[in-house]
N, C-alpha and C positions, 0 to 999 in steps of 0.2 A: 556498533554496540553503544548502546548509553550510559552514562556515568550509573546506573543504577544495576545494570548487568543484563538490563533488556534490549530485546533486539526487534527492529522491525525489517520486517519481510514484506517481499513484494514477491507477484508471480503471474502465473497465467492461471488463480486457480479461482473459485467461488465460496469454497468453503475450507473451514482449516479444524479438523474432527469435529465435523457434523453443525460446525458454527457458520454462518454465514459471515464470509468476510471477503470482498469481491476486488481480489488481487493485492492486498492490502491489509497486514494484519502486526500486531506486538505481540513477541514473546517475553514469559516470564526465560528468567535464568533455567528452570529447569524443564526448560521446552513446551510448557504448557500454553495456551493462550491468555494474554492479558485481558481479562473482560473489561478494565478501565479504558483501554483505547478504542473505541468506537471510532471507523472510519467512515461512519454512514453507508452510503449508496457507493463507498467505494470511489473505484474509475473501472474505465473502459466505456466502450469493447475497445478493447486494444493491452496491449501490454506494457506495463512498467519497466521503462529503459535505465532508470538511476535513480537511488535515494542518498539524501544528503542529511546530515544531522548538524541542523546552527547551534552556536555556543549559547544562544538562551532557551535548547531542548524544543526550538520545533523543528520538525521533518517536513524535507523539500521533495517531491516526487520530480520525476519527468517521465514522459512516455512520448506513444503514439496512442491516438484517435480517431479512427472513422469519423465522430462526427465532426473533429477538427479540422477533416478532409474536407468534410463535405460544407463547412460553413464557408468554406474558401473558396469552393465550387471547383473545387481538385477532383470531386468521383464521376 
């Protein structure tokens, strides 16, 4: 949670009520979505394995990548 009472989510999902947000989204405090945080293009294909919150309020993702895989010539 952030010092403001919002929260960001991560998931295996695309949209979050009918918004496009591609596993990656802020909630206000009262569960609604924060139109301010715009995560662009998202991530994936793949799923978000940890978020991290730095003390100067930016957020650290980690996941898994297909295309991580495959830039390594893992597939």
């Amino acid at each position: 949670m952030q010092p403001d009472g919002k929260v960001v989510v991560s998931g295996e999902y695309t949209a979050y009520n009918g918004t496009a947000r591609a596993r990656i989204a802020r909630l206000q405090a009262n569960g609604s979505l924060d139109p301010s945080f715009n995560p662009g293009t998202g991530f994936g294909p793949g799923p978000t394995g940890a978020l991290a919150l730095q003390a100067d309020g930016k957020v650290l993702v980690g996941g898994f990548s297909m295309r991580s895989m495959e830039a390594l010539g893992m597939t």
